[in-house]
Structure formats: C-alpha cells, structure tokens
Legacy VTK file of the C-alpha trace (Angstrom):
# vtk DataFile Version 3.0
C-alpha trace
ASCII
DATASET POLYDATA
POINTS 341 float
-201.329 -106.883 37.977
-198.233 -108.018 37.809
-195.503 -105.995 38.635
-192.170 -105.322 35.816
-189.063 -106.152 36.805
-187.386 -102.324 36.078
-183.953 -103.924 36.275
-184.732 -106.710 33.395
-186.749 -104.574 31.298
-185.150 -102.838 28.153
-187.088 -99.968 26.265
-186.193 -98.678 22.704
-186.348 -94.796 22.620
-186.822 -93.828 18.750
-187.052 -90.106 17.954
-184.889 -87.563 15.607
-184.847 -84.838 18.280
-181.898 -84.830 20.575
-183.268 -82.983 23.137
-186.641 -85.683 23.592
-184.466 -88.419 24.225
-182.110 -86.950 26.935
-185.800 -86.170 28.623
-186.547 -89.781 28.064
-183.414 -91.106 28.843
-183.303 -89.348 32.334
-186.751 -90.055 33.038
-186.502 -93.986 32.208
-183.131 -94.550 33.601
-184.096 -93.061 37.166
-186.699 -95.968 36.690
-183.878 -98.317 36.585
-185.051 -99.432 33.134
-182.007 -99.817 30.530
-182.042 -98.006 27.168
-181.221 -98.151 23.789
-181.598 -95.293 21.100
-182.028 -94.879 17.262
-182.984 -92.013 15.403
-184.674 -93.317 12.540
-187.497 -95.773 11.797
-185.007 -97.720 9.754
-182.072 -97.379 12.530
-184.701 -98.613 14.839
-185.118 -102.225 13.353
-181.431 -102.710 13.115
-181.336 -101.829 17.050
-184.077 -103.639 17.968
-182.977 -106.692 16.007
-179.910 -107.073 17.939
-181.423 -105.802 21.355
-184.377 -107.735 21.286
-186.101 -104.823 23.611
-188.775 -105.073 25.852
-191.049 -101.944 24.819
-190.382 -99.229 22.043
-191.572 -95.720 22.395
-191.534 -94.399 18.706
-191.931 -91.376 17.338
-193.191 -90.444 13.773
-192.360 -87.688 12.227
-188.590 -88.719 11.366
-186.306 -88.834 8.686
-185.483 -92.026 6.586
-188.443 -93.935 7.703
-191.440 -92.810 9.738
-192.692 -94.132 12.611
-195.983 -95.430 10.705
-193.579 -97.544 8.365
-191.081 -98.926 11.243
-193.960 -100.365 13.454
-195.501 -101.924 10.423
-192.356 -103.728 9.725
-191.559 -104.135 13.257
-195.040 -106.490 13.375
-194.473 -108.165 10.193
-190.958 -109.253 12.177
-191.445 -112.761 13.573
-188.803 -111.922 15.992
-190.454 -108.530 17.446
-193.828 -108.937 16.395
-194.795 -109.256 20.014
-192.920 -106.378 21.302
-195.081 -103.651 22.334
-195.005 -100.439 20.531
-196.313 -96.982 22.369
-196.117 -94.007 19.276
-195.277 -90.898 20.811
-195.688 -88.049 18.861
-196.555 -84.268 17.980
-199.164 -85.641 15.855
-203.002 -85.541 16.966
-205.164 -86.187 14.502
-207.271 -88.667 14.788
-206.209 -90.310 11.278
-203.246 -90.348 12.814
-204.437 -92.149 16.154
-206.280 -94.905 14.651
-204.084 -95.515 12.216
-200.923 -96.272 14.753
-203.672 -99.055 16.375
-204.297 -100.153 13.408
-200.745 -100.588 12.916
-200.483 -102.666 16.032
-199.465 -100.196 18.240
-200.744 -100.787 22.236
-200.632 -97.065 23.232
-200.835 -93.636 21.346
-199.293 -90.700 23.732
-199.202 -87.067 22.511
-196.391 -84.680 22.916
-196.102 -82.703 25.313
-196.708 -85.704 27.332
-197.460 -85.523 31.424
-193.905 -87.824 32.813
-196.116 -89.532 35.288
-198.709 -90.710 32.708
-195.971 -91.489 30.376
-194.417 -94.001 33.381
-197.857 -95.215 34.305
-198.452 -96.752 30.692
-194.989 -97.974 30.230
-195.251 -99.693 33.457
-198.844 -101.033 32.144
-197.668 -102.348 28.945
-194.436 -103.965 30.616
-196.702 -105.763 33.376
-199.210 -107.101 31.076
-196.340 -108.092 28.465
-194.761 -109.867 31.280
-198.142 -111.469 31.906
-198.763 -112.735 28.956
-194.992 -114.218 28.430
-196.194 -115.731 31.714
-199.493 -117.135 30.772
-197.499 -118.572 27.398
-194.987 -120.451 29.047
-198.179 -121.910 31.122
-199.957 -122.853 28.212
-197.012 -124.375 26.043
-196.187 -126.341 29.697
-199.591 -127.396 30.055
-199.716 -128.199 26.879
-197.676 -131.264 26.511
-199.750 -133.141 28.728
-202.271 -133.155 25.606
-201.983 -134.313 22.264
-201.732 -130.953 19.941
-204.475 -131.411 18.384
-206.963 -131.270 21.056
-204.688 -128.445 22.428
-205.804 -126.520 19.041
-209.512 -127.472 19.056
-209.363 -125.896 23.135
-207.572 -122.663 22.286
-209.938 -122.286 19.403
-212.803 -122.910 21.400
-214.075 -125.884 19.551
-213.713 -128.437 22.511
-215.907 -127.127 26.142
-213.550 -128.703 28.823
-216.569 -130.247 30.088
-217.426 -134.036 30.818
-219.413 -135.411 28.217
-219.172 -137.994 25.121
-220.068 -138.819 21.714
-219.485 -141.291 18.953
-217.239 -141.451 16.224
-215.631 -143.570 13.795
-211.821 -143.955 14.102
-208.859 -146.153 13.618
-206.989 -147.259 16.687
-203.672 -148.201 17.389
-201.366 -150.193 20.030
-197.939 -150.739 20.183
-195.633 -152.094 23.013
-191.875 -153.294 23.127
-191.172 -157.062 22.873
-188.891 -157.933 25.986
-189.727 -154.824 27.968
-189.661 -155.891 31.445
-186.964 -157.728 30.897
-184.572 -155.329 29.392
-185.999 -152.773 31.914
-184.821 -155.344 34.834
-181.060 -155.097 33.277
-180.754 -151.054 33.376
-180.508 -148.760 36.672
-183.543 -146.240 36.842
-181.248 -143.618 35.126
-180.219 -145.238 32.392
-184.094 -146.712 31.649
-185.498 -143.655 31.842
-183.050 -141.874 29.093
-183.450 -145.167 26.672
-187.545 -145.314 26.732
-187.920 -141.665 26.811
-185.918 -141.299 23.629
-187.655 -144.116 22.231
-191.398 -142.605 22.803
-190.241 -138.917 21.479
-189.454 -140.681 19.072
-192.509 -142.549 18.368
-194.815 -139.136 19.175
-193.020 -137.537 16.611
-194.153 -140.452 14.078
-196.928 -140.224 15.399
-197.463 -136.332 15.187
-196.130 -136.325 11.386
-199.089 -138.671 9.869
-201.632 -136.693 12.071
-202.422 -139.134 14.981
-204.042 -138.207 18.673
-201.366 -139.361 21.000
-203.626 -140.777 23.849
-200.882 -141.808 26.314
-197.955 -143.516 26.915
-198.588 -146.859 29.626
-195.085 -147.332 30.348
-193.647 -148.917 27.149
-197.173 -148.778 25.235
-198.386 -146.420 22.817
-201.682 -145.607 22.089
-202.969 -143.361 19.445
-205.897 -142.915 17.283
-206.988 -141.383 13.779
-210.823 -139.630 13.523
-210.931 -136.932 16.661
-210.785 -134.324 17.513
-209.815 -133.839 13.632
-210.287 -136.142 10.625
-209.928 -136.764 6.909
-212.350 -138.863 6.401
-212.511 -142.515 7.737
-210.738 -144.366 4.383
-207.867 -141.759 4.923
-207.634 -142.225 8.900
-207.578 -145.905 8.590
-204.731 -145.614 6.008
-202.544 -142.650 7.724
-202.397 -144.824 10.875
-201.476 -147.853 8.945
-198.363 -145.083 7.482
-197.459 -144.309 10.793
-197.156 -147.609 11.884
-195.245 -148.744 9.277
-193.135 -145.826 10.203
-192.815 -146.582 13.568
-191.713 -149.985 13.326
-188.704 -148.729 10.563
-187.763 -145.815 13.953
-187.999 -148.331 16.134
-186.166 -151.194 14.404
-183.606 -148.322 13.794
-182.943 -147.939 17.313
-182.956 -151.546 18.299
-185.974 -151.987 19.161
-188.546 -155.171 18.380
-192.431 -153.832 18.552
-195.719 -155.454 18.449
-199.015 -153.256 16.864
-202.708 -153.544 16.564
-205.245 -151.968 15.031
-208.680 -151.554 14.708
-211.406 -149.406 13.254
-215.099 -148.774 13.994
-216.716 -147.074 16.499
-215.983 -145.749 19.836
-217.337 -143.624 22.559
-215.039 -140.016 22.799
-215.273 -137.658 24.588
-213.765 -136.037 28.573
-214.119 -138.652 31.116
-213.263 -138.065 35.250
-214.504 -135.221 37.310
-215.505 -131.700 36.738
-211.958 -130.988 38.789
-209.658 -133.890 36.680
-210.212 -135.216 33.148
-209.127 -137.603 30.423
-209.748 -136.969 27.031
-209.730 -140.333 25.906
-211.958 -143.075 24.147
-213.173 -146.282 25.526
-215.435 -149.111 23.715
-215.052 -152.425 22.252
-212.901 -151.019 19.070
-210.108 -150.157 21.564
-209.958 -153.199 23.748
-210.157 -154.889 20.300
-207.027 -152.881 18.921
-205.198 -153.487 22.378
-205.687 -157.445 22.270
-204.826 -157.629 18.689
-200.922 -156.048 19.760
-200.986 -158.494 22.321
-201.744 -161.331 19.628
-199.553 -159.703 17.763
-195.958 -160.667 16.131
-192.303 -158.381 16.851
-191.883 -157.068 14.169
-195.432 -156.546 12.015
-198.817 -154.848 11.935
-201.696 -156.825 12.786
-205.044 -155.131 11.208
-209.077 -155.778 11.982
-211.186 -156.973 9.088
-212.579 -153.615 8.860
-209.011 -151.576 8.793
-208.202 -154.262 6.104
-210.925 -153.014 4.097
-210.104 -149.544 4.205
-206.339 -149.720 3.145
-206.223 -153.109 0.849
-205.961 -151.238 -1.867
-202.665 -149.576 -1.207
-200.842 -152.088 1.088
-199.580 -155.539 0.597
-201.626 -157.612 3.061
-201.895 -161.274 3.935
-204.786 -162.710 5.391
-203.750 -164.205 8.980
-207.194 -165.764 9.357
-209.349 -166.081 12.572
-207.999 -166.180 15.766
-209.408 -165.830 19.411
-209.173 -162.889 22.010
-209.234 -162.670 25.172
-212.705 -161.176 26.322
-214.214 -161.199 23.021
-216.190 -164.649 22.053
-216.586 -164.920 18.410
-213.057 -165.010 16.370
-211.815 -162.350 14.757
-210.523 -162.631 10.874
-206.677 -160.490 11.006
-204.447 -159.595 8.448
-200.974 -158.878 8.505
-199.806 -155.792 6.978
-196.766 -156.260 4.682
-195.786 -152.757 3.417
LINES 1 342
341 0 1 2 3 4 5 6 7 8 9 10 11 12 13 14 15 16 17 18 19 20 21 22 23 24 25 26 27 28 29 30 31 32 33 34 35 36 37 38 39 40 41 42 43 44 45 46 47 48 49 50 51 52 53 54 55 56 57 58 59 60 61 62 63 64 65 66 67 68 69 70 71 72 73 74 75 76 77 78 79 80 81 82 83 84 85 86 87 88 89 90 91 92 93 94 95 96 97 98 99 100 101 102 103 104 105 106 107 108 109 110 111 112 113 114 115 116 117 118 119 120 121 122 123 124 125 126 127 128 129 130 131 132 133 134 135 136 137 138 139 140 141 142 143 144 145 146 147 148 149 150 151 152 153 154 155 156 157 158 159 160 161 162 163 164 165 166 167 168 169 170 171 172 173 174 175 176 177 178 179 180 181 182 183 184 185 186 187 188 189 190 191 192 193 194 195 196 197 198 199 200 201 202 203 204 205 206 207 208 209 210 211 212 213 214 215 216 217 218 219 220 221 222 223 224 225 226 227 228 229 230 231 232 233 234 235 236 237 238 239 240 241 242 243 244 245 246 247 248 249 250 251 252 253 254 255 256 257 258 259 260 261 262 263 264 265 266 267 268 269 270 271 272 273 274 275 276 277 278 279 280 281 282 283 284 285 286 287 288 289 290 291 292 293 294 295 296 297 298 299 300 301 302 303 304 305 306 307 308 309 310 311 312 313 314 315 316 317 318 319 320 321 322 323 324 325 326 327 328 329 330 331 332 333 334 335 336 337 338 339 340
C-alpha cells in the first residue's frame, strides 16, 4: 500500500451537528490532515468546488440537502467525480447502506463510530486514491508512446499484448520534409529540435482528427495508416487518409514547410512484433514498402496515390493519372496518380 501524505491531504467534514465536527476536527487535525467544513449537502459542493478536497466524510440526515442528494451531484461533477466519498451517519438500515454505494460512495461508517476504525479507512481510501492518481499519470505517460487508438483497444481489453499477427486491409501513408538534412545542418540541436517537434504535433494532430494510427515518427517521416486497430470500412479508410493528407500538406505549407506523400492500399501483415519483453505494434508487407517508395518518387508539394487507393477515392477527388513508373525493389511498374484536391 501506499502510504498518504497527511500533510498534502485535505478532507471535507460535512455534518449539521456542531458538536461531530469539533470530534472530527480534533481527531483529523492531530493526523496532520487539513480541513474544511460545511453544514449542508448544498454548502458542501460550493466548498468542495473551490477546495478541490481530497476525501469527504458526509453525513445525511441534514438540512437543505441530504447527504444522499450531495454525493449524487458530487459524482455527476466532472471536477469531483473522483473524489472519494465515506457517508457517515446515524442511519443503519440497510436501504440506507446500499443505497450510499450505489450512489458512489467508497465507505459507509455508522455513528457512533470506533476513532481508530474511522482513521484506518480514511487512511485506506487516501492511499489507494493516491494510487490510482499514481497509476493514471503512468498510463496517460505511457500512453503517448502509442497511437490512441490502440491505447483504447488495450484498456478495453480488445488487443492481448502478446506477439502475434494477422491480415488486414488498410491504406498507408508516408510523408517526409523536402530539404531535411539540409535545413537540419543550418540549426544548432536546440533550435532543430523545437522546429520539427512543432512540426510533427502538428502533423499527429492531423493525423488524430481524420482517425489515422500514428505508427512513428523516423526523424522527419511520418507514417500512419487507416484499417487497424479500428476501421470504417476500406472505401472510407482509403478516402479519410487521402483528407488527412490533403490536410497535412495545407499545415505544413502553413508553416513553411515543402512535403512529399505516398500512399497505398491493400493488404498487410499487423499485428505486435519483437519480444515477449519489447514490442512494436506495427505493420510490415509489400503495401508499406510500396507506400514508402511512392513518397520517395514523390513531388514537394502533392499526394502520390496506388492504383488501388485511386480506385477507392476517384469519385470524390480531382485526380490525374501520373502513369507508370518504376520502384526501387519492386519489378513490374506501378500505374500512380496524383491527387489534386
């Protein structure tokens, strides 16, 4: 368990009867914890509003508004929703009981209560609020290092964190910077770092807005796909990446920047690749090294499609036919189109 920090905490005492929170008062502040008092359900979310506590003890039985009525606004708060609520009250029956849990209360003590119990479970709910703050910040940290929608499908336990693949049809896209290396050569490491991190939040967000899997970043290059680990179908994949890159070259063009894309549909192998202690969710296949050349062939400035992307979004683009052209690694030629808007 995880111990509460006494000093940090703050606990909302909420009762009508003078003389309960004097015994509360004394008992908690000899605990070091620091207090704040209201004697009505309704006083109590005007208290807790602006003193954002850490724990509320609440009675029921009060004038105004009961205790029953506070905690069920205090939950529908999105501000104190997750502050934990311990009724503590006269009242015993078992109505009663259930319905304070059902309420979203974490604890249900009856008066007269024992002080040391009464300690023992506010020093419970405080440790495991603190732990889950603490396993929150984790998860919201960890988070970032995976696009949100795999995030979702891993919470939700749709995804096992195990290594393994499948097959699926998606859309893929690659973009890099035209005259990377050679604007990166004229900035110090400071100022680089602050001008191609603005410009990939940035493009993530572009990217997050039409619904795309941001694979990775490879220094300047961006590569994201539409059709895992969620999907609209593989006509409406095809044609919210070609959105998004359309959007991405306006963002980028807006910040002075000239970029090359590709993409290509069909399918690929998905799925967690590495060890059991280290993985990538990623996908791998021909359809990716195919979307990756075509940026490469690609022109500042425009979206360069596959035949089959072409024939998912024609009808709601302007597109002109580029014709074939060869790849590196691939031996027949590939028929491209340019995307116009």
């Amino acid at each position: 368990m995880i111990d509460p920090s006494p000093s940090d905490a703050r606990i909302l005492i909420v009762d009508d009867t003078l003389r309960n929170i004097q015994v509360l008062g004394t008992m908690l502040r000899h605990k070091g914890y620091k207090l704040n008092v209201a004697r009505n359900g309704k006083q109590a979310l005007d208290v807790a509003m602006r003193s954002k506590p850490d724990l509320i003890l609440l009675d029921i039985m009060m004038p105004e508004m009961d205790g029953f009525t506070c905690c069920k606004l205090l939950k529908e708060n999105p501000d104190l929703c997750d502050v934990p609520v311990i009724f503590l009250t006269a009242r015993v029956d078992t109505e009663d009981i259930v319905r304070g849990f059902e309420l979203g209360a974490v604890d249900y003590i009856i008066k007269p209560f024992n002080q040391k119990e009464l300690l023992v479970r506010v020093d419970t709910h405080l440790s495991l609020k603190i732990a889950r703050e603490r396993i929150a910040t984790i998860a919201n940290n960890v988070g970032k290092y995976v696009s949100p929608q795999v995030y979702r499908s891993i919470v939700r336990g749709e995804r096992d964190v195990t290594i393994g693949s499948y097959r699926r049809d998606l859309t893929v896209f690659f973009s890099d910077i035209r005259g990377f290396t050679e604007r990166a050569e004229r900035m110090d490491h400071h100022e680089l770092t602050a001008w191609l991190n603005r410009y990939l939040n940035v493009m993530a967000q572009v990217a997050l807005r039409h619904g795309g899997t941001l694979d990775k970043f490879i220094g300047d290059a961006v590569m994201v796909f539409f059709g895992d680990p969620e999907s609209a179908g593989v006509e409406e994949d095809a044609l919210a990446c070609v959105r998004m890159a359309l959007e991405m070259q306006a963002e980028a063009l807006a910040l002075g920047v000239d970029i090359r894309i590709g993409i290509c549909s069909g399918e690929c192998t998905v799925g967690n690749f590495g060890s059991s202690e280290r993985m990538d969710y990623t996908i791998i296949g021909r359809v990716v090294n195919t979307a990756a050349r075509l940026e490469h062939c690609g022109e500042a400035g425009r979206v360069l499609i596959s035949a089959l992307t072409y024939e998912r979004v024609k009808a709601e683009f302007a597109i002109t036919e580029r014709n074939e052209i060869d790849v590196k690694g691939i031996k027949r030629r590939l028929m491209t189109y340019w995307v116009d808007g």
